[in-house]
Phi, psi and omega in degrees: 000140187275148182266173213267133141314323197095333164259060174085005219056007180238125186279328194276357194306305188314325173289031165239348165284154175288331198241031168260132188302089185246016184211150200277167182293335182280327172279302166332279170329309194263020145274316161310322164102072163206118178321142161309345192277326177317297184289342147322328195276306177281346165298272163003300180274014197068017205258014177168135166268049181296163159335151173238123171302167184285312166297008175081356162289126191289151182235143175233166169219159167034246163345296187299310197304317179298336200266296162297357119345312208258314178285323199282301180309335179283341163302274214317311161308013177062053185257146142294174183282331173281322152327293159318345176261325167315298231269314181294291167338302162297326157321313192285310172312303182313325190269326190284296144356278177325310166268010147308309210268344182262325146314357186228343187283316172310283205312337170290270185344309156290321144335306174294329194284335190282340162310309212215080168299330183303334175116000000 
């Protein structure tokens, strides 16, 4: 008998989450267009962390992959990786803020319409 996943029982379930490490450092890379040293080079720099297999091999996911993406174009863009890990760091601030405020902007909205049956 197979052991429980966590997920409903279908193991590939998990390859729908962004943030399960499913891909090798060599697969990562040749989705990216990039040498393994790039990524090696942000691992390094603190500018992403992938994952460790129990033999210590990086796994990256998703997520990760989306994030070295985004640095790599800010590279491309004469920023340094530390500038590019700020200027990424402040987007994600950015995105997040926005979506508090339209999540929050609903909650007014709702209030008033529960306040003012008329409309």
């Amino acid at each position: 008998m197979a052991a429980s996943t966590g997920t409903g029982g279908d193991p590939l379930r998990r390859l729908d989450d962004p943030d399960y490490p499913a891909l090798t450092m060599s697969q990562a890379a040749d989705l990216l267009g990039v040498q393994a040293a790039f990524l090696r080079s942000l691992d390094g720099s603190g500018a992403l962390q992938p994952h460790r297999s129990p033999g210590g091999h990086r796994r990256y996911s998703r997520a990760q992959l989306a994030q070295a993406a985004r640095l790599r174009t800010l590279l491309d863009q004469g920023h340094s990786l530390a500038s590019a890990g700020v200027i990424a760091g402040l987007q994600d601030e950015l995105a997040s803020a926005r979506e508090d405020t339209a999540r929050l902007q609903g909650a007014v909205e709702r209030l008033r319409a529960e306040q003012d049956p008329q409309g």
